[in-house]
C-alpha positions as a Python dict, from the first residue, in 0.01 Angstrom:
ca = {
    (1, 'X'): (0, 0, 0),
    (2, 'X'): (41, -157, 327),
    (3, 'X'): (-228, -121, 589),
    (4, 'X'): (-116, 131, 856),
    (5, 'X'): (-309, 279, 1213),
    (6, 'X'): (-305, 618, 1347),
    (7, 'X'): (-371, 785, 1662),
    (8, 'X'): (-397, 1072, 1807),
    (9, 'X'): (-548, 1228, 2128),
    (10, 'X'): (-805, 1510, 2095),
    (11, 'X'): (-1064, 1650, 2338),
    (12, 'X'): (-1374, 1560, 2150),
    (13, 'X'): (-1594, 1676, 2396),
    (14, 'X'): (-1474, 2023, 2390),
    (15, 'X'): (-1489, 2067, 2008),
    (16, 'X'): (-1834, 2225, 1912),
    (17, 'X'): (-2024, 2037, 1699),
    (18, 'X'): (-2014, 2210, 1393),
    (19, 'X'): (-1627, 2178, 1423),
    (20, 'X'): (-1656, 1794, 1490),
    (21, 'X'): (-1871, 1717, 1165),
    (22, 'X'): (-1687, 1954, 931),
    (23, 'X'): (-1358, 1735, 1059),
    (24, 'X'): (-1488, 1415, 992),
    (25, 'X'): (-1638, 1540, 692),
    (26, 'X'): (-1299, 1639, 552),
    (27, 'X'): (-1154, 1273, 694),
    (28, 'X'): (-1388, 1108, 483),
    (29, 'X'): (-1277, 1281, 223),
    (30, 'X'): (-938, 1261, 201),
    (31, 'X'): (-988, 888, 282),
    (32, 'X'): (-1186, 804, -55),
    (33, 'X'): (-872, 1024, -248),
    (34, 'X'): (-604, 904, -496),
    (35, 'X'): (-269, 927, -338),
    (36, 'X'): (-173, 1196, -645),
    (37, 'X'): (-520, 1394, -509),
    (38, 'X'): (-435, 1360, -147),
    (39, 'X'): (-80, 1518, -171),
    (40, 'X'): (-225, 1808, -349),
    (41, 'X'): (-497, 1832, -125),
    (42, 'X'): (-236, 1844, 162),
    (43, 'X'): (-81, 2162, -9),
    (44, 'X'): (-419, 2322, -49),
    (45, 'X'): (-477, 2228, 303),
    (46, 'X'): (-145, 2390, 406),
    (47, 'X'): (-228, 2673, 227),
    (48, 'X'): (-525, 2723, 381),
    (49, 'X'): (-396, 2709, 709),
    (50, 'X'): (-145, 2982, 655),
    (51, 'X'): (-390, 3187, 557),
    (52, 'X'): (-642, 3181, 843),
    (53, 'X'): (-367, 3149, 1105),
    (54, 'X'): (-243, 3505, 1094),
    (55, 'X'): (-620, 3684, 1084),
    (56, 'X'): (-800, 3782, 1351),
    (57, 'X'): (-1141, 3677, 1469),
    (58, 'X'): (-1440, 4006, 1350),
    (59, 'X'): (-1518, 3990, 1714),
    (60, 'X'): (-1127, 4133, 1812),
    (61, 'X'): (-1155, 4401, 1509),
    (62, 'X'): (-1160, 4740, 1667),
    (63, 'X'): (-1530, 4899, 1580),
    (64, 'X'): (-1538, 5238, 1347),
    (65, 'X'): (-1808, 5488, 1478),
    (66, 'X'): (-1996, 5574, 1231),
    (67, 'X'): (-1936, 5921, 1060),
    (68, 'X'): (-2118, 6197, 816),
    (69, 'X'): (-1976, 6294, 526),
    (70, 'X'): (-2114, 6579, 319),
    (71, 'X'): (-2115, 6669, 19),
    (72, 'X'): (-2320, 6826, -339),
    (73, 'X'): (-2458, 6572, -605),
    (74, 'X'): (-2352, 6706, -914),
    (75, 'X'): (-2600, 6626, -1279),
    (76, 'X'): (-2513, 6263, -1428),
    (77, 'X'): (-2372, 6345, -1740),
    (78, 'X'): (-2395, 6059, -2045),
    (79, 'X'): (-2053, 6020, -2206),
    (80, 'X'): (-2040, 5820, -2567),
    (81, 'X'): (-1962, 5456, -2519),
    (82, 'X'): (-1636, 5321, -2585),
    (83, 'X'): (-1618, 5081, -2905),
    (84, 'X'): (-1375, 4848, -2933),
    (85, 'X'): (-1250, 4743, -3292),
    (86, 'X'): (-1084, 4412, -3333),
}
């Protein structure tokens, strides 16, 4: 494999940093991967994206007020346990 340079322009004085360490984290990562490991990490990656991109934050949830709910507590009752057989 032939040696190749990328770049790319971020703001890395905006990104908290939390968000800066977990990135290089996952940079170093990926770097010390197999080429087979580091496609399928890509997928997982992808994956992963999809998934958080479409949620929204728990601060933006709409808040339920709490409610009461009554009711009567009836006596446990034991039932015989269920046996398998093989």
């Amino acid at each position: 494999m032939s040696n190749y340079s990328l770049s790319f322009k971020t703001d890395w004085n905006r990104l908290p940093p939390s968000k800066l360490i977990a990135l290089l984290k996952c940079l170093r990562i990926l770097q010390s991967m197999s080429e087979d490991a580091l496609e399928e990490a890509a997928e997982e990656l992808q994956g992963i994206a999809d998934f958080y991109r479409d949620r929204f934050p728990q601060a933006n949830l709409a808040a339920i007020p709490a409610s009461s709910i009554k009711g009567k507590l009836k006596s446990a009752q034991v039932r015989p346990p269920i046996v398998l057989e093989p």
